[in-house]
C-alpha positions in Angstrom: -29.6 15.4 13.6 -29.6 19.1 12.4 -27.5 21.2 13.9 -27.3 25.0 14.4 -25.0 27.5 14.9 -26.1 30.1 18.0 -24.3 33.6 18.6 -26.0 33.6 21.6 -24.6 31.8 25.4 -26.4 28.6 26.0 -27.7 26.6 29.4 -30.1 24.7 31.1 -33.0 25.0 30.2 -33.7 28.7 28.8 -35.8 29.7 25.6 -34.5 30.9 22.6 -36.1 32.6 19.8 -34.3 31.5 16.4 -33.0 34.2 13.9 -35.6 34.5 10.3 -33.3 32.4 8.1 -32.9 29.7 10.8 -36.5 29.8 11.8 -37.4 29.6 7.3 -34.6 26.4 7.3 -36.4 24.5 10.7 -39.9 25.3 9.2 -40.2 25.6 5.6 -37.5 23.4 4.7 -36.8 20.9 7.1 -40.6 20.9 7.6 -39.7 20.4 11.7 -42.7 20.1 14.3 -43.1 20.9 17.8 -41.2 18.6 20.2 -38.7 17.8 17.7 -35.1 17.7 18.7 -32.2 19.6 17.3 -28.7 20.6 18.6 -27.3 24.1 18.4 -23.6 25.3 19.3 -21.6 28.0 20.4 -17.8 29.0 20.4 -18.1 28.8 24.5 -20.6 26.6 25.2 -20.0 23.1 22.7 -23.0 21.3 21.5 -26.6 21.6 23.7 -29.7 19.3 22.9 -33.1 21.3 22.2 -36.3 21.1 21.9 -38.8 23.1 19.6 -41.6 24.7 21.8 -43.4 27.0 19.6 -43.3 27.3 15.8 -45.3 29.6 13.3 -44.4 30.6 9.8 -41.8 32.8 10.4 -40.7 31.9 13.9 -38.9 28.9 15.6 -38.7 28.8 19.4 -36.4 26.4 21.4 -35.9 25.2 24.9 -32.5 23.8 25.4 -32.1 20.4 27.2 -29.0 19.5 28.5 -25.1 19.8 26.7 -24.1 17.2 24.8 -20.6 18.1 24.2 -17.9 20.4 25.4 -16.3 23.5 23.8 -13.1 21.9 22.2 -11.2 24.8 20.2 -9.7 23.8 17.0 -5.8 24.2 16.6 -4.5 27.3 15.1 -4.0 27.1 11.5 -3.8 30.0 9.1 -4.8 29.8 5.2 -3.5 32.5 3.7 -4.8 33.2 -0.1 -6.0 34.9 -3.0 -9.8 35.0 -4.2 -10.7 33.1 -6.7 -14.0 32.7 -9.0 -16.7 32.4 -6.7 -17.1 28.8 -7.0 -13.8 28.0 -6.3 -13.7 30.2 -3.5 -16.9 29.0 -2.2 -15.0 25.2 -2.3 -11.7 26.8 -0.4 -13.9 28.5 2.3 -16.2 25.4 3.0 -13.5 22.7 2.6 -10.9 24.1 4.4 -13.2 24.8 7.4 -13.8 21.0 7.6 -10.0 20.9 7.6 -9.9 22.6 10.4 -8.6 26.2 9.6 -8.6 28.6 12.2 -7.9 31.9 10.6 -8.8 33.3 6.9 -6.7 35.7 5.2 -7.5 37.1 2.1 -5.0 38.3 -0.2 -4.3 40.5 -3.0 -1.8 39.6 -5.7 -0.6 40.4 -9.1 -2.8 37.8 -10.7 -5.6 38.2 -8.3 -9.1 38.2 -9.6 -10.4 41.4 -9.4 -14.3 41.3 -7.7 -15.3 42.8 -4.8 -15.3 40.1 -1.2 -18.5 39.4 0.3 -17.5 38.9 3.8 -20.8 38.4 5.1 -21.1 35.8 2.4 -18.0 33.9 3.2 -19.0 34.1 6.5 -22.5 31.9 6.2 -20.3 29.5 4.5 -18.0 29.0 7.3 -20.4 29.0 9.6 -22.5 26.4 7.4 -19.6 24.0 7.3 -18.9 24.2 11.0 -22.7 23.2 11.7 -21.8 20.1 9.1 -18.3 19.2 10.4 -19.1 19.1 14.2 -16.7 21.9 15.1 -17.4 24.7 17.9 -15.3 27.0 16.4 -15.8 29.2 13.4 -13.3 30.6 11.1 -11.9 33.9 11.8 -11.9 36.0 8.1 -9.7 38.6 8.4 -10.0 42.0 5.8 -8.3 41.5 2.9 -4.6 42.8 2.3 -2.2 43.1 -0.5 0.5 40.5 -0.1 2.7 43.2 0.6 1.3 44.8 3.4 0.4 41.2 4.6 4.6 39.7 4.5 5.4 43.3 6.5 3.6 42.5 9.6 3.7 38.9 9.4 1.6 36.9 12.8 4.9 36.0 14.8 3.2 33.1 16.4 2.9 31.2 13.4 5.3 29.4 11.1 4.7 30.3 7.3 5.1 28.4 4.2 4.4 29.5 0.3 3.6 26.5 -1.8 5.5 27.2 -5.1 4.6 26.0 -8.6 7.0 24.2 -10.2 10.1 24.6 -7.8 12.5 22.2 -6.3 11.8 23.1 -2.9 11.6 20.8 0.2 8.1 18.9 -0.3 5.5 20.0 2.1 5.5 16.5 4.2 9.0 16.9 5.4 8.6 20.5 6.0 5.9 20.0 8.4 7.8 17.1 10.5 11.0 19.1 10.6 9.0 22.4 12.0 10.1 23.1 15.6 6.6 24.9 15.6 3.2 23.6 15.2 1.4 26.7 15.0 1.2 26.9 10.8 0.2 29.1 7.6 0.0 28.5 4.6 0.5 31.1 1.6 -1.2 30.0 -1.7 -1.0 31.9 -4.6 -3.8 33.0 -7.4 -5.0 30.9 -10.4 -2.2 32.6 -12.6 0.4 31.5 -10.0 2.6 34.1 -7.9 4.6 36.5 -10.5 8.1 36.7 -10.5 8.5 39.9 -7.9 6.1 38.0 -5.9 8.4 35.0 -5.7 11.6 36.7 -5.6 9.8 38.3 -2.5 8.4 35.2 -1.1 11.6 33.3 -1.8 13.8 36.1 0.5 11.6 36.5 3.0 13.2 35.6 6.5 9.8 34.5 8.0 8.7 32.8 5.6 9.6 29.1 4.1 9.2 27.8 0.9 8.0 24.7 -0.4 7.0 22.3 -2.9 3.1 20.9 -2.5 3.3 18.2 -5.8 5.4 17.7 -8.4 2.4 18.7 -10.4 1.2 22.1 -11.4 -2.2 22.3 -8.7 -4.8 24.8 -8.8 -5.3 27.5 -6.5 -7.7 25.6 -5.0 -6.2 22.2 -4.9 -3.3 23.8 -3.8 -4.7 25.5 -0.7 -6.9 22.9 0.3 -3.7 19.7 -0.5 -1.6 21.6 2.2 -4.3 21.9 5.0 -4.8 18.2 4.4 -1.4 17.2 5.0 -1.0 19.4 8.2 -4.2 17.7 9.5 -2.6 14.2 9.0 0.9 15.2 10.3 -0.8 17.1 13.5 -3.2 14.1 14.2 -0.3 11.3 13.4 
């Protein structure tokens, strides 16, 4: 069954008038009909059945029915990274909302790519791959920083790793099931890999631990997406 993403409070039985896109999706593509059935979700409210009650070409109208499933919050995991081409990003955004990430920070390296961030872009994403995944929750993306500014006022709550290329450091599995915290990040570097200074940095840094995510050379987004994985299985085991 379709299911829609609301920034609105939901309950019993009230009436609400979809957004344009929403209302183009239900209609024009979907090709829904009165009294067909969808669900919609909130980040405070979980899943509610509804009902369409009035549709025209450029307007959807809904009745919700009854709740169907709780708000369950997903639990906190940062991805910390730099842009890539949009494609890749595109897959980094959408997959590692499925994998449950809580928090998206953008970062800006040496190697970085250089376009401008769409945030309201990245943000249908997200929000496109909660509806598909069945979470409540949707990704928090945070401005973009320079890694610099970004390792000086480091979230305390969390415990940090950098994945590292090519480096003999404690393999992400057993870094995970030795943490004394369970709150994670994860620092992934660009598609040219972190530079030296950025290493030396990372490598120094007393928050921050480093470790191996293969003993192959991953891309970015391989990378980024191998280490949320991982944490998903070791959280869930």
């Amino acid at each position: 069954m379709i299911r829609l993403y609301l920034n609105t409070p939901l309950s019993e039985k009230i009436i609400i008038t979809l957004p344009t896109e929403q209302s183009h999706y239900l209609c024009h593509v979907l090709r829904k009909r009165v009294e067909d059935t969808i669900v919609v979700f909130n980040e405070q409210n979980g899943d509610w059945l509804a009902k369409i009650v009035e549709l025209t070409k450029k307007q959807v109208l809904i009745q919700l029915n009854h709740q169907t499933k709780v708000f369950k919050a997903s639990h906190p995991m940062w991805l910390a990274f730099a842009p890539l081409k949009q494609e890749a990003t595109n897959l980094v955004l959408e997959k590692s909302t499925e994998l449950g990430v809580t928090h998206i920070q953008p970062l800006w390296m040496e190697h970085s790519n250089s376009q401008r961030l769409n945030q309201d872009r990245w943000r249908k994403i997200v929000i496109e791959a909660s509806e598909q995944c069945e979470r409540h929750d949707i990704p928090i993306i945070l401005p973009s920083l320079k890694l610099t500014d970004f390792l000086n006022n480091l979230p305390s709550s969390v415990q940090w790793f950098a994945g590292l290329e090519r480096s003999n450091e404690t393999c992400i599995l057993k870094a995970l099931q030795t943490s004394t915290s369970k709150v994670w990040g994860f620092i992934i570097g660009p598609e040219g890999g972190f530079s030296a200074t950025e290493k030396q940095i990372l490598t120094k840094h007393p928050s921050i631990e480093v470790i191996s995510l293969s003993n192959r050379v991953l891309r970015a987004e391989t990378a980024a997406l191998t280490a949320l994985a991982i944490a998903q299985g070791t959280l869930e085991n």
